[in-house]
N, C-alpha and C positions, 0 to 999 in steps of 0.2 A: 513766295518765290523759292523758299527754302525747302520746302514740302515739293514742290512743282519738281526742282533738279535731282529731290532725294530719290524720287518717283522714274524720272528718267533714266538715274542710272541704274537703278532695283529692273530698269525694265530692259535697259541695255545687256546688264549681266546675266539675264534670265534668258533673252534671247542666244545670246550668246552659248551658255550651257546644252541649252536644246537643240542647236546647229552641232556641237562638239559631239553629245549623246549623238544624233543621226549618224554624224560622219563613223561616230565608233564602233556603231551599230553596221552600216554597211561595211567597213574596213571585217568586220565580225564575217560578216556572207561571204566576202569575199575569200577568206583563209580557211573556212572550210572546208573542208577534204570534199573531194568525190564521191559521189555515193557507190558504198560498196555495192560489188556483184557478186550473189553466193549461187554456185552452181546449181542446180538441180538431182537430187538423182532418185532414182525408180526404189518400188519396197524391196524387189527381190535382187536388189544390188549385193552381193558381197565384197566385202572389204579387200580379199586376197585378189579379185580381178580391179581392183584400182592401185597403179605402180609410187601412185603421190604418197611419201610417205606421214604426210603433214597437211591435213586439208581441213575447210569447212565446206560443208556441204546443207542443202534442204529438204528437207524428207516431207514427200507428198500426202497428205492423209490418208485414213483406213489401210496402216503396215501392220498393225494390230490382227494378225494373222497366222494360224498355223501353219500354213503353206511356205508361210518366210520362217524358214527354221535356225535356231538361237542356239549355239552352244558355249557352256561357259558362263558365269557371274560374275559382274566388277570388268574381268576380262574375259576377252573373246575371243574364240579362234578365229582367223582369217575369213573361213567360209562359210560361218555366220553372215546374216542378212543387217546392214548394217544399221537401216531403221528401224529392224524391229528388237536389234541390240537397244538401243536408244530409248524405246520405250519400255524394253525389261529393266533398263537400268535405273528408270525416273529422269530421262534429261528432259524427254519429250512425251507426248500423250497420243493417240488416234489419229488428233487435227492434225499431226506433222510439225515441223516447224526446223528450226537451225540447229546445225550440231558441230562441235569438234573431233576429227579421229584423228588421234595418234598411232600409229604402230609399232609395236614394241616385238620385242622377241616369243619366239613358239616356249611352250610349257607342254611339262611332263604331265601334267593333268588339270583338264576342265569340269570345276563343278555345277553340275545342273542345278535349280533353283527355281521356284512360280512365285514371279514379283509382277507386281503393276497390270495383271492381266496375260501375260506371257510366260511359257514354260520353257523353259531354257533345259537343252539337253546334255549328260556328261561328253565327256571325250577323253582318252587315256592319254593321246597328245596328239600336235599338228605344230608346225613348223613356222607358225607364224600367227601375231595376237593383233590385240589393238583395242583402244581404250577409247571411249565417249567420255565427251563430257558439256556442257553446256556452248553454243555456237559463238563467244565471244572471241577474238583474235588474241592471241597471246603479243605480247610487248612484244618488238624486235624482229616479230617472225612475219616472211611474206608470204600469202597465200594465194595460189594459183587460182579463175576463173574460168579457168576450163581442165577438168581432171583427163589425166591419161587412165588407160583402160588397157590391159593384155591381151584385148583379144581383137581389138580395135585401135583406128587412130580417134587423137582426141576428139571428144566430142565440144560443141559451141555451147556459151549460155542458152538456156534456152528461152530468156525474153527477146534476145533477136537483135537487143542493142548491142553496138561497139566494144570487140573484146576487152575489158582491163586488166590489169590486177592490184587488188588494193593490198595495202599497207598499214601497219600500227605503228609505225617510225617514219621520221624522215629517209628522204630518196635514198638505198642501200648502194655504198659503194658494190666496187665490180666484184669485191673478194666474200660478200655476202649475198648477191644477188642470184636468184636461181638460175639454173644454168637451161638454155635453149636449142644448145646444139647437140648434137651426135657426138660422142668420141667416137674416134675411129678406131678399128681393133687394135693397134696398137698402143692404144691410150690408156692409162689406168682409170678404173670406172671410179668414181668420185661420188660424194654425197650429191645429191640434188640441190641442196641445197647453199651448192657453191661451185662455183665456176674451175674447169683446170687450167693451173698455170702452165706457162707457156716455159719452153724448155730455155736454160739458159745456162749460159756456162761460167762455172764459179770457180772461183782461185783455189788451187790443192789445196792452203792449209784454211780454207773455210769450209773444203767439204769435210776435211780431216776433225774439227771442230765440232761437223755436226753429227756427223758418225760416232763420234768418241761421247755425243752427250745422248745419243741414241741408247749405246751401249752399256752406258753407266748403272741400269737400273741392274744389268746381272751379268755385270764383268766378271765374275767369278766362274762363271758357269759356260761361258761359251768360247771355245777357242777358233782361233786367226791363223789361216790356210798361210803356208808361205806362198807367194805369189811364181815365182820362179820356178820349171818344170826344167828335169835336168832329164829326162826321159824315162823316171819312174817315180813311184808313188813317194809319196814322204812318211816315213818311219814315225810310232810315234813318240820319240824321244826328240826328233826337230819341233814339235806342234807347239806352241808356245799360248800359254792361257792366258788370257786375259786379266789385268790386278785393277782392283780397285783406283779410281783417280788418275788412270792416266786413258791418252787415247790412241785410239790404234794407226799404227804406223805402217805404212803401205810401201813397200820398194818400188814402184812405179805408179803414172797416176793414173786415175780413173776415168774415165771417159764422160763426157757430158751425157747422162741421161736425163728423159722427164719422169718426175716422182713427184705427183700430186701430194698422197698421202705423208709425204716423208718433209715435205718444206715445215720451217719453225710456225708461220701464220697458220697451216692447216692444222697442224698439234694443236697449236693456241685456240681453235674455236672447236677442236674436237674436245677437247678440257673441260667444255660445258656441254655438250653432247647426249651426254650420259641421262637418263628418264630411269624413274621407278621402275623397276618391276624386270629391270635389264640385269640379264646372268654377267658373271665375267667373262663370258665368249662373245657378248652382244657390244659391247660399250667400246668405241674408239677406230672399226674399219668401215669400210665403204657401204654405204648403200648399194641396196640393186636398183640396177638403172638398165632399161631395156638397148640393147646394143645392135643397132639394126645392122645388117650383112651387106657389105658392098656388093656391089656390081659383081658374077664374078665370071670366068671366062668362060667354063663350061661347070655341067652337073653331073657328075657322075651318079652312076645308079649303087656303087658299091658292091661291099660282099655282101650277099643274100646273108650267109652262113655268119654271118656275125652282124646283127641286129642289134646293139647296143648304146647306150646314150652315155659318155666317157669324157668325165673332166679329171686332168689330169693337174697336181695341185706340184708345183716348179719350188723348189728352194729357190729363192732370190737373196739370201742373208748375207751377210757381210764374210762370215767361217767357210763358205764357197769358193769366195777368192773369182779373179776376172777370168781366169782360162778354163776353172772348173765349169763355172758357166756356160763357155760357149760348150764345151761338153755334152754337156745337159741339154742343147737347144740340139747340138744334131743327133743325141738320143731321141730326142721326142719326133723330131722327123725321120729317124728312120724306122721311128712304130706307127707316124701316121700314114708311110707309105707303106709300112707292111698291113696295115689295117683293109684297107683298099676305101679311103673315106667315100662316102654316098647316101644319098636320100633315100635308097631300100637297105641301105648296110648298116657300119656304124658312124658315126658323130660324136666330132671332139672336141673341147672348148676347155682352155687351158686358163687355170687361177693362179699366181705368183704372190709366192708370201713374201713376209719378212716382220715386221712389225706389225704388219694389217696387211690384208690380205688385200687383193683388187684382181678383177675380173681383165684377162687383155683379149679373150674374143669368146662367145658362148656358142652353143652348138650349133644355130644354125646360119653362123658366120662365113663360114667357109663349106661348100659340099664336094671338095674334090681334095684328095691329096697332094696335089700341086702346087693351091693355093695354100695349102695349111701348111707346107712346110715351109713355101717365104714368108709369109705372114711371123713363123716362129724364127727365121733367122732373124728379122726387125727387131722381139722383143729386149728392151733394155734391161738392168738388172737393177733392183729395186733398192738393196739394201738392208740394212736392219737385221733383228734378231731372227733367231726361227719356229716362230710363234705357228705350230703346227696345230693346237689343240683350236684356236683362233680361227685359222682357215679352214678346218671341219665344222666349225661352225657355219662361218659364213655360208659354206658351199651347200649344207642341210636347210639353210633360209633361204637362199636368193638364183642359185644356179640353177636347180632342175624347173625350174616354173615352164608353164607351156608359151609365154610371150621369149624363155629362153630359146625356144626349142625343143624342148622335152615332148618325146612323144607320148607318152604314158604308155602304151604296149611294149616297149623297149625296157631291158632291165637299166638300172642307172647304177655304174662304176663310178668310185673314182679311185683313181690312184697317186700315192704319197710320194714322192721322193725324198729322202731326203739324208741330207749331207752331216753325217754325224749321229747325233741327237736334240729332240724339240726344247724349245727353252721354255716348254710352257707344259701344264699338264693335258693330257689327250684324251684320257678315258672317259668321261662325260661326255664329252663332245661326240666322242666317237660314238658310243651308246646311243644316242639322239639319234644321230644321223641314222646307224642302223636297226633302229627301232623304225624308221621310214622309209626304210626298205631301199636304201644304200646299200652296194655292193664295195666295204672297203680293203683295196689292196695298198701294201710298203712295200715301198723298193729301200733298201737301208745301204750307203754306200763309205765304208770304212768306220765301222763300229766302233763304239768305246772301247782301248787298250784299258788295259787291268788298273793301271794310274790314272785313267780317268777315268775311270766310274761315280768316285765320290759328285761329280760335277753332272752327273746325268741328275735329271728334278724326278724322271717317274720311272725307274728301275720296271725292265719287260714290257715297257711302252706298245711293243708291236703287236706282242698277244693279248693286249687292253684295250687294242683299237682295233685289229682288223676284223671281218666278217665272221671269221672260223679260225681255230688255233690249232688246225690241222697242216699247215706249212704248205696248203695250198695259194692263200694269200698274203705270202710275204717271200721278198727274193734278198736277199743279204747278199751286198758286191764287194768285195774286197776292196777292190781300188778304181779310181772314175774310170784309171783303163783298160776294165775288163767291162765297162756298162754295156760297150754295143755288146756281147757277148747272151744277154739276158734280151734282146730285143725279142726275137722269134718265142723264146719259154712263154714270155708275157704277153704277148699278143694271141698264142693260144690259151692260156689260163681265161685273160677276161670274155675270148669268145665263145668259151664252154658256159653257154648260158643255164645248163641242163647244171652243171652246179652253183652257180651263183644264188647259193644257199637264201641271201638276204634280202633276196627280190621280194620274196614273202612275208607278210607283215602278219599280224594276228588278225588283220580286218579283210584279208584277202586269200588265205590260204586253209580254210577248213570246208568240211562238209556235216552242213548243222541241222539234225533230223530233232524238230519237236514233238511231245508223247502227249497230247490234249488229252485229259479224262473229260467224257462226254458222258458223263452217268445223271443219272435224272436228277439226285441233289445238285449240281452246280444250275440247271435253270438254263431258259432260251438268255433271258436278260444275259447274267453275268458268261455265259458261252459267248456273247460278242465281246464282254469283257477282255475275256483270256485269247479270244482274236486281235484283239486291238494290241494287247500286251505282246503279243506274236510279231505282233507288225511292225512296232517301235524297236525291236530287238533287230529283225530282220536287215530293219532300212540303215541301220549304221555301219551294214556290212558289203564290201565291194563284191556285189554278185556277177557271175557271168559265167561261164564254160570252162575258163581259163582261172577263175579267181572262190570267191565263195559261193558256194550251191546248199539252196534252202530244199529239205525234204519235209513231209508233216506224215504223222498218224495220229487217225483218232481211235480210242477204245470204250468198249464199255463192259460186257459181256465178251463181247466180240471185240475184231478188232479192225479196221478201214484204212487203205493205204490213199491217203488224198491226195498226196504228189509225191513223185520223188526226186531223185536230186538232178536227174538228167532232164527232167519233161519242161525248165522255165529257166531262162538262160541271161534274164534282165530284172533290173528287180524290181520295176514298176509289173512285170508280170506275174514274179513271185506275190508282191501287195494283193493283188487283183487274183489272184489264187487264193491267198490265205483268208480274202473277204467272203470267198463263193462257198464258206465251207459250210455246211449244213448240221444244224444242232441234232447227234443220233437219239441220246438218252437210253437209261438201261443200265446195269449191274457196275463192280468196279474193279476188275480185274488186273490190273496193272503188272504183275508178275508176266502173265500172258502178253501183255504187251510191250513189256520191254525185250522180251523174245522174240518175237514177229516184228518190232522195229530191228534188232539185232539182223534177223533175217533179208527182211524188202528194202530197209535200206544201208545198213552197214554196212554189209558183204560186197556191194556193189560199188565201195567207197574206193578215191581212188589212191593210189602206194603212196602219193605224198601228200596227201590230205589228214589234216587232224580232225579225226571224228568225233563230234561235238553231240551228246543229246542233252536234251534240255526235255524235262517232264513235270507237268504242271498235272496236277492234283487235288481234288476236296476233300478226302476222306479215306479210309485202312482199306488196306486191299483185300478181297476175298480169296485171295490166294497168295503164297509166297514170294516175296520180293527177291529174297537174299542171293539165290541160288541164281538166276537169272540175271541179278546186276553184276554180280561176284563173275560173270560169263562176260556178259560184255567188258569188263574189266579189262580181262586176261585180254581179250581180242583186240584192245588199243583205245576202246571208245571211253572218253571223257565224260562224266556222265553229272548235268545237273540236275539236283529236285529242287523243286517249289510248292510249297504246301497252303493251301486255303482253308481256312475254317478248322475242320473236324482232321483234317488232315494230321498221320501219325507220325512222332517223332521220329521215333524209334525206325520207320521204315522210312522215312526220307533220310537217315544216316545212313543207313545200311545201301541205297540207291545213289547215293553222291558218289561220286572219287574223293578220296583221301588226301590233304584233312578235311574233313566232313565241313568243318567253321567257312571253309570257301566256296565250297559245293553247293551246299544246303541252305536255303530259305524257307524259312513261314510267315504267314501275315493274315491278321483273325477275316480281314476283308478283301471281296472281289475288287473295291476301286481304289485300295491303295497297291495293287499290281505294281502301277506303274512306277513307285518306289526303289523298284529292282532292277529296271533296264538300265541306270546306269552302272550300279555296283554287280551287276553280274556282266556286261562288257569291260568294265575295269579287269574285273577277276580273268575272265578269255584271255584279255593282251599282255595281264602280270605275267600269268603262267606261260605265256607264248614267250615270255621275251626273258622271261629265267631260264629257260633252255639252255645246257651245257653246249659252248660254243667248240665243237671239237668233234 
């Protein structure tokens, strides 16, 4: 009987167990997540036409392609292909499969690299990167299933089920939840990745509290407008600088604006914000967020005669003071009305610094000057420092894009205002931007007195940033009450597009004749070689009528004019020329041909084109080099060698421009060519952009 109950209850507890194990097991099905949904996207996707700054996506098999072109290692420019980044990088293979992009900031140069099957190409810089790495969800962050796109509205998953978005956290309150809606122009653009607060109105001495802990990091350096206008400028022995430890005291109050960026919560999560690989212009302002165009009453066609794309970047700092401000908003409208804003004219789209920069409407927000100037009476004043070098940043990553409105035929201005001097440094930032063919103008209004200079951070700030230091792009105002005074000056300056020096980039403003030696030692084979190597040089350059124009000659004895710079005006057409070219074979005169390129296509170059030849080569020329480079020389033309094989030293120095070490190449083999396309486009855009700005 003892046995029989011991047995019962050994079967009672077992039972039991096993019911418990079930229930824990379904309790288990039941709290698992949803199944993620990871978007889809195509090989020849680039990363710069997706606006998400933080995505996972899935890359469909066979991206392992030349066609999907890669530039950059580790990191990538933008308009790299962003599957076949992934599998130059090792994340992914041929089959496709899940990825992470981050986007980070543009770099001053991309190095090429052949990993994993794919040849990744240089770039001297582009405005915008981004980072692969394995498709797993980072803790904390939410990630969209359905990506936006710039040239389109979003696209749907494409299994066809129920849109979600999944999560690696619990449900995200509203102050971390991505945000769904539109700001409207008047709104400051905000990270994506958080919602804007809603305007509220907060007691003087709590805004006074947070202004003061604002300004704490370089109280030394920025001085506080008196607020009070007694009918003339303030001297500057009133100007009163800012001390360490205390905070600034305003004679009247402030008015309730909305300042996403400037609330304590949004500091606090921008704190962590900051990724590898991020410059100090990058870390801490707004994302680009595409800002779609109201309604608007009518569209003007604008001034023909001023074709321009103009964002103009607003002091919002706290050293402005509230009546400077409004100032400044009816200077901007009496340039948008003298502008005559329109969709054949110019387009304006206005950036407000202070701390960080944020976008209050992009170019193709407004097409009439009507609109543009109430839109600008609206904008509120931000606040904060005047972190000038900060918003040249932003404005060279996130403004000119074509989902902003950028037409890309249009030259792109911007212009600076700014009240005093920046608290931050400019000349890098600026640099960037005008390596991208930004047009930068300052309006400077009541410059450093003698006593204050110590407190300026980058002494000559204006001829460090603006386009030329020719005092075409910079206007100094004595006092805000002579500002309208300078409206008409600036209005014609930025619509003399015939000088807007910086529209020209090194990838868009030369005429680039190559010298082929076609003599019987280089061979049919390695002649397609030195085409191919023609071709990869060719395609990194913005061809057109307007922009860079490819010529070629071949020589041997003789010498063959195969195109010239006027006869291909696209550069799938220039590709598709450079392939038809026919191997001649014969002698190896090269003197004789850098003459007759001098001739058929130099001469014909046009006044503000920099003449580029580039001459590839096997072997010592049967006649005199010197005399004939030494010619081209004097006449402007920039002149590279490249030597194969048997190729002489001695005449590839004498054939380069000066210093020889930047000009000149050799390399014992026809298939390591391609070693050069990147470090001799490097070399074109250094020297493009060492150019004496004056």
């Amino acid at each position: 009987a003892l046995l029989t109950m011991k047995a019962t209850v050994i079967a009672t507890f077992f039972g039991v167990f096993l019911i418990c194990t079930y229930a824990a097991k379904e309790a288990t099905k039941k709290t698992k997540k949803a199944k993620l949904y990871v978007p889809q996207i195509d090989c020849d996707v680039k990363a710069g036409k997706i606006i998400n700054p933080e995505f996972i996506a899935k890359c469909p098999p066979g991206c392992q392609d030349v066609k999907y072109r890669v530039y950059g290692t580790d990191i990538y420019a933008s308009f790299s292909s962003v599957c076949n980044a992934a599998i130059h990088s090792g994340i992914i293979d041929n089959a496709g499969g899940k990825i992470l992009v981050q986007k980070v900031a543009g770099h001053s140069g991309y190095r090429g690299s052949f990993s994993n099957g794919v040849r990744s190409l240089s770039l001297p810089r582009w405005r915008e990167s981004f980072l692969v790495s394995e498709g797993k969800p980072r803790k904390g962050v939410t990630y969209p299933s359905t990506l936006e796109y710039s040239s389109s509205k979003s696209t749907a998953v494409k299994s066809g089920k129920v849109r979600k978005e999944y999560q690696t956290s619990p449900v995200p309150t509203p102050a971390t939840q991505m945000a769904t809606t539109t700001p409207t122009p008047t709104t400051t653009t905000t990270d994506p990745s958080t919602t804007t607060p809603k305007p509220t109105t907060t007691p003087a001495t709590t805004r006074t509290t947070t202004v003061a802990a604002a300004a704490k990091t370089r109280a030394g350096l920025h001085r506080v407008r008196d607020i009070a206008f007694r009918g003339t400028s303030i001297s500057a022995s009133n100007r009163n600088i800012l001390r360490p430890n205390t905070g600034i005291q305003r004679q009247e109050p402030v008015a309730a604006f909305r300042r996403a960026a400037g609330s304590p919560a949004h500091l606090a999560m921008e704190t962590d914000s900051w990724k590898p690989g991020l410059s100090l212009f990058d870390a801490g302002f707004s994302s680009k967020e595409e800002l779609n165009p109201k309604p608007l009453e009518s569209i003007s066609q604008g001034n023909p005669n001023c074709k321009v794309d103009l964002s103009f970047l607003m002091d919002g700092s706290w050293s402005i003071g509230k009546r400077r401000f409004q100032l400044q908003k009816q200077f901007l409208g009496n340039v948008a009305q003298a502008l005559g804003i329109g969709s054949a004219g110019p387009l304006m789209g206005i950036v407000q610094y202070g701390n960080d920069p944020s976008t209050e409407f992009n170019l193709k927000t407004y097409a009439n000057s009507k609109d543009l100037r109430n839109a600008i009476e609206k904008i509120p004043q931000k606040g904060g420092l005047s972190n000038v070098g900060k918003a040249l940043s932003f404005v060279n990553k996130n403004f000119f894009l074509d989902a902003n409105g950028n037409r890309g035929g249009a030259p792109n201005v911007v212009v600076v205002i700014v009240d005093g001097w920046p608290t931050d440094p400019v000349e890098e930032a600026s640099r960037l931007a005008r390596e991208s063919g930004i047009n930068i103008f300052f309006v400077t209004i009541e410059a450093a007195a003698e006593s204050e200079k110590q407190n300026v951070i980058e002494p000559n700030f204006v001829d460090k940033a603006v386009c030329r230091t020719n005092g075409f792009y910079s206007i100094n105002v004595p006092s805000w009450f002579s500002l309208h005074k300078v409206v008409q000056p600036l209005v014609k300056r930025v619509c003399d597009t015939d000088r807007l020096m910086c529209s020209k980039t090194c990838l868009n403003s030369a005429d680039i004749g190559f010298v082929i030696d076609g003599s019987s030692s280089v061979g049919t084979g390695n002649f397609r070689t030195v085409l191919q190597f023609v071709a990869n040089i060719s395609k990194e350059f913005e061809i057109s009528d307007t922009d860079t124009r490819i010529g070629a000659v071949q020589y041997t004895y003789e010498q063959r004019l195969e195109f010239s710079f006027d006869e291909y005006s696209t550069k799938q057409e220039v590709l598709s020329a450079i392939k038809r070219i026919s191997y001649w074979s014969g002698g190896t005169s090269t003197g004789a041909a850098i003459s007759y390129a001098s001739e058929q296509l130099f001469s014909k170059s046009k006044p503000n084109k920099r003449k580029i030849m580039i001459l590839i080569t096997d072997g010592r020329s049967y006649d005199d080099v010197r005399v004939p480079a030494m010619a081209a020389h004097q006449n402007g033309v920039i002149a590279y060698s490249i030597g194969v094989a048997w190729a002489a030293q001695d005449e590839l120095e004498a054939i380069a421009t000066d210093p020889d070490k930047e000009h000149s190449f050799f390399v014992d083999e026809f298939d390591n060519l391609y070693r050069f396309v990147n470090q001799l486009i490097q070399n074109i855009c250094t020297e493009f952009n060492s150019q004496p700005r004056n």
